[in-house]
C-alpha positions in Angstrom: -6.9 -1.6 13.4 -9.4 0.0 10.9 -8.6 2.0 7.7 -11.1 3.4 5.5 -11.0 6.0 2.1 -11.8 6.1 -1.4 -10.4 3.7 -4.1 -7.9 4.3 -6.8 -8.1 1.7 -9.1 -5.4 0.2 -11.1 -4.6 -2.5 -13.2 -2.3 -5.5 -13.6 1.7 -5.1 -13.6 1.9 -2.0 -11.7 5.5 -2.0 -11.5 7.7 -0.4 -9.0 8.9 2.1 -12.2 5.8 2.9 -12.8 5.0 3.6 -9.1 7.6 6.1 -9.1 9.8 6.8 -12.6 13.5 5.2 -12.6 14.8 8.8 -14.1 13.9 10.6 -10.8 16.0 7.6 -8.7 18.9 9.5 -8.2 18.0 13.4 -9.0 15.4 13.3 -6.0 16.8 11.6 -2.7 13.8 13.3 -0.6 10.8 11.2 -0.3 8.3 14.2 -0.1 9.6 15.5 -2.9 9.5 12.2 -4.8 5.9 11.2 -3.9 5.0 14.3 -6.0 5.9 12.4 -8.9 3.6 9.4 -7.8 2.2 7.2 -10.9 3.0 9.9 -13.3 3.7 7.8 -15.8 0.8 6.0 -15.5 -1.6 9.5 -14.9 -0.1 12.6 -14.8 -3.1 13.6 -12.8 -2.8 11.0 -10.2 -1.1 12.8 -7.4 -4.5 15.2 -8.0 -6.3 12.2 -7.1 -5.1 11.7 -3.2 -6.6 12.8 -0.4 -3.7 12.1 2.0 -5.2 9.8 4.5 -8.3 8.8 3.2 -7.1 6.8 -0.2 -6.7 3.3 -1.0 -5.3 2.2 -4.2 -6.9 -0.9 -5.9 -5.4 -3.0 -8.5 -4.5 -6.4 -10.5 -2.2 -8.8 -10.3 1.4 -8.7 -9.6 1.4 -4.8 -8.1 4.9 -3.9 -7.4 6.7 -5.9 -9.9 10.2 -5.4 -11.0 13.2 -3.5 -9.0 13.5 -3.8 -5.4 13.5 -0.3 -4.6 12.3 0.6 -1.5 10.9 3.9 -2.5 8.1 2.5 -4.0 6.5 1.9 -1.2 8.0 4.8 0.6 6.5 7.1 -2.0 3.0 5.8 -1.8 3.1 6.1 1.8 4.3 9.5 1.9 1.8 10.4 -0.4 -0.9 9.9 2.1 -2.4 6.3 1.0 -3.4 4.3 3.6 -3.4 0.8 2.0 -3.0 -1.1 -1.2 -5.4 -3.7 -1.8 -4.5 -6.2 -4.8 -4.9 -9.7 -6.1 -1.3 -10.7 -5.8 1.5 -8.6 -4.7 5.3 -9.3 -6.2 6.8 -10.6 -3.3 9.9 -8.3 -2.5 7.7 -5.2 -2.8 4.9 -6.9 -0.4 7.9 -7.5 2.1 9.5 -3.7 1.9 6.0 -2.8 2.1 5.2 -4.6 5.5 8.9 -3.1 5.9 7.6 0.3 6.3 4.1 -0.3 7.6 2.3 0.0 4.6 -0.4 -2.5 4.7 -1.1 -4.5 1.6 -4.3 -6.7 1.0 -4.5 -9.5 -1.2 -8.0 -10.3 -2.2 -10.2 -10.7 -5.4 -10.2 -6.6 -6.4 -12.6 -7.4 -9.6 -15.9 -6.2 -7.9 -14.2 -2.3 -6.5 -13.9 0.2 -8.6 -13.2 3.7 -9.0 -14.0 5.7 -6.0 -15.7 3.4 -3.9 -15.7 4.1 -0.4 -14.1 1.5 1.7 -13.4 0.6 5.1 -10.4 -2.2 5.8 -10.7 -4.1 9.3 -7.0 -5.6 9.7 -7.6 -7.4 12.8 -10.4 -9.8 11.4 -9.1 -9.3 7.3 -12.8 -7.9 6.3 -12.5 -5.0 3.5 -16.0 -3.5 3.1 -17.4 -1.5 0.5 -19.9 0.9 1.8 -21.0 2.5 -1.5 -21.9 -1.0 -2.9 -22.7 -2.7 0.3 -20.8 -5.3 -0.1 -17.8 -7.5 2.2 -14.8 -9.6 0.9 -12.7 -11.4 3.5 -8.9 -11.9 3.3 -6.8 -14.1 5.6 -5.6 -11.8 8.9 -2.2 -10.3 9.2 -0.2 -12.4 11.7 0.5 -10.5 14.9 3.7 -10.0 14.2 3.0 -8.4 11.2 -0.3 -6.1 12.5 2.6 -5.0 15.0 5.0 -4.0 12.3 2.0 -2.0 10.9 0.8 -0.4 14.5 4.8 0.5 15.2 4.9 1.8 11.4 7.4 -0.3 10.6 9.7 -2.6 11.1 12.4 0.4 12.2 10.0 1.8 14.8 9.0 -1.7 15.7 13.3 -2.2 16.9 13.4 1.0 18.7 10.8 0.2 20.9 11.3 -3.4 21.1 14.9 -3.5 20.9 14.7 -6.4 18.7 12.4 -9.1 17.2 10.5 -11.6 19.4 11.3 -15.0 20.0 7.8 -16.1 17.5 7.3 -14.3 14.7 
């Protein structure tokens, strides 16, 4: 499975509040609606930023710190990005984004920046970036996990499996 688009980067301690704001966590209950709000607090502009599809966000350490909300990583989804790629994930968001078949990719992010085109091989766990033609490996998905990403999620994944498999 391959993904490719243009980098958004970020920094460290991108937290799920800042992902989407707190004050919109009950007003807004639809996710298309919500996603409009994406990072605002971080960049108003930011939603400007997207080409849904073809948009990778970059960033630090610990992305996706703090609540356990699952819109977090509902809103970037909906939003059109294809994949985050970060040095180290907090764990509960990494899991509700695997959740919802939102790939996340933990590697070294130093050497990507701003709007470098990239293209993300899950299968091996290659990221390249083609506008400084370079490569950075990261360890593979298990196949459990590149099926909860191919069935978009671990819903999907139930409904056509009727259940998990004996191995994960």
């Amino acid at each position: 499975m391959k993904i490719s688009g243009r980098a958004i980067k970020l920094g460290d301690n991108i937290n799920t509040d800042f992902i989407i704001s707190g004050r919109y966590k009950f007003s807004i209950t639809d996710i298309k609606q919500l996603s409009r709000h994406i990072m605002e607090d971080i960049d108003p502009d930011f939603p400007k930023k997207i080409t849904p599809g073809k948009t990778i966000i970059v960033a630090g350490r610990n992305f996706g710190m703090g609540s356990s909300r699952e819109q977090a990583p509902l809103v970037i989804k909906e939003a059109g990005i294809t994949a985050v790629i970060a040095k180290q994930f907090a764990r509960i968001f990494y899991r509700n984004g695997f959740n919802i078949g939102l790939p996340l990719i933990e590697l070294d992010s130093d050497k990507i920046s701003e709007g470098d085109n990239l293209s993300i091989d899950l299968d091996k766990g290659i990221v390249r970036n083609l506008t400084k033609k370079t490569q950075a490996k990261f360890k593979p998905f298990s196949k459990f996990m590149r099926e909860l990403l191919k069935n978009n999620g671990i819903v999907n994944y139930f409904r056509k499996h009727k259940g998990l498999p004996a191995v994960i």
